[in-house]
N, C-alpha and C positions, 0 to 999 in steps of 0.2 A: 472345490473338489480337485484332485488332484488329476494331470493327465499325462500322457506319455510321454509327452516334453519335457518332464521335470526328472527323467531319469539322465544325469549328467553321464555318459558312457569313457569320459576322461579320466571322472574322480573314481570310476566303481574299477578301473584297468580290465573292463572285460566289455564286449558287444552289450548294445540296451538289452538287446532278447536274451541277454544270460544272464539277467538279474531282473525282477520286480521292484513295481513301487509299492511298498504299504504303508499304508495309512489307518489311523484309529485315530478317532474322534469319537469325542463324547462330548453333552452341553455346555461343558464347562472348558474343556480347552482339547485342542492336537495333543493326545499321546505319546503318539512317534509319526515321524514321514522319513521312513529309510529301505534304501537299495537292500533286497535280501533276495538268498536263493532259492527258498521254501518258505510257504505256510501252513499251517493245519490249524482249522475255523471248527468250531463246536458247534453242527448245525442243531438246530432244534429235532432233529429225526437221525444223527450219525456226526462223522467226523469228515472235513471234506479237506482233501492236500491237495497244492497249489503247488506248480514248477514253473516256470516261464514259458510262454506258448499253449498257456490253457483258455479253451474256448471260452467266448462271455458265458456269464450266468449270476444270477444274481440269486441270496438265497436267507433266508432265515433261520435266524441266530438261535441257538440255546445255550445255558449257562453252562462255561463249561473251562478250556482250557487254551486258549490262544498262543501258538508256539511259531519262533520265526527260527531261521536258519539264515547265518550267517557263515559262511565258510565250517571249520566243525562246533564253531558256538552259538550253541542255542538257549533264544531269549522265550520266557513264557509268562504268559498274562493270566488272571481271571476273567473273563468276559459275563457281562449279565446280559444276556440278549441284546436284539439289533438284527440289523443288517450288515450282509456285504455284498458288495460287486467287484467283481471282477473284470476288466474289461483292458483291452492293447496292454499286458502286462503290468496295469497296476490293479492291487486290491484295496478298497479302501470300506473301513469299518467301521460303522456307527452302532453306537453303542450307550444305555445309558450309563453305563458304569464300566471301567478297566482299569484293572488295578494288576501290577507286578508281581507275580508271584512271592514273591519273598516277604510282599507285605502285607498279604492275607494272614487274617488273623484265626487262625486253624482253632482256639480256644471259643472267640466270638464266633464262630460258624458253628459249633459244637452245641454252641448255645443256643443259637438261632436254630438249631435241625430239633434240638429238644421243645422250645416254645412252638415250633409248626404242628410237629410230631403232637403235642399237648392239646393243640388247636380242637375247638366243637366245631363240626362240620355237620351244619341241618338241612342246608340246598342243595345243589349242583353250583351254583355258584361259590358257596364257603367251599366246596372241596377242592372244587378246581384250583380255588386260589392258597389252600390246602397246598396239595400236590405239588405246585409251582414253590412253593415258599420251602417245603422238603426237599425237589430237587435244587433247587439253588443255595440250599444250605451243605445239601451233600455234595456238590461241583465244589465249594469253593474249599471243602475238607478236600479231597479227591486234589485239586491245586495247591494248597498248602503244604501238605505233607507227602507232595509226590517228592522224592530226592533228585 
């Protein structure tokens, strides 16, 4: 895990406390591990921004739209649930899946919201996972085709 040692304040040309560490992870490999100005994290209940000098907290992922800030360019992910913490100016993201905006495939999510949407739901159980499979087909439309 990453800690607040590893923000270099040489290479970022500004104090540590004026940029964050973020981090994503997922099972398969580090995403990214980069100095940024801002985050905004899809919680499973809203949308949570991050600036440097934000209290811990730690919080629960929803699928949705992971956006970093970099000076005026900003980078944006899909996220499919997880976790973040927050903590001495870095956030770091676990996640099972993140994928770059660009390479969501807005056609295959189309697809997928139709098979959910198609789905028999006879429990509490089938719905739930109903609902879930809905809203994360409509997140990663919703990221695909934001311009």
């Amino acid at each position: 895990m990453a800690t607040h040692e590893t923000i270099d304040p040489a290479k970022s040309g500004k104090k540590g406390s004026d940029r964050l560490q973020c981090v994503v992870v997922t099972p398969e490999r580090t995403l990214f591990d980069e100095l940024v100005d801002f985050v905004a994290l899809p919680l499973y209940d809203g949308e949570l921004g991050i600036l440097p000098g934000h209290t811990p907290v730690i919080g629960r992922l929803g699928y949705g739209e992971l956006r970093t800030r970099v000076g005026a360019a900003t980078n944006r992910y899909f996220v499919d649930g997880g976790f973040v913490e927050v903590r001495d100016d870095v956030v770091t993201v676990l996640t099972s899946r993140a994928v770059a905006a660009p390479q969501v495939d807005a056609a295959a999510a189309a697809r997928e919201l139709e098979q959910a949407q198609a789905r028999r739901a006879t429990n509490e159980f089938e719905q739930a996972d109903k609902a879930r499979a809905v809203d994360r087909a409509r997140a990663q439309i919703r990221v695909a085709t934001k311009a």
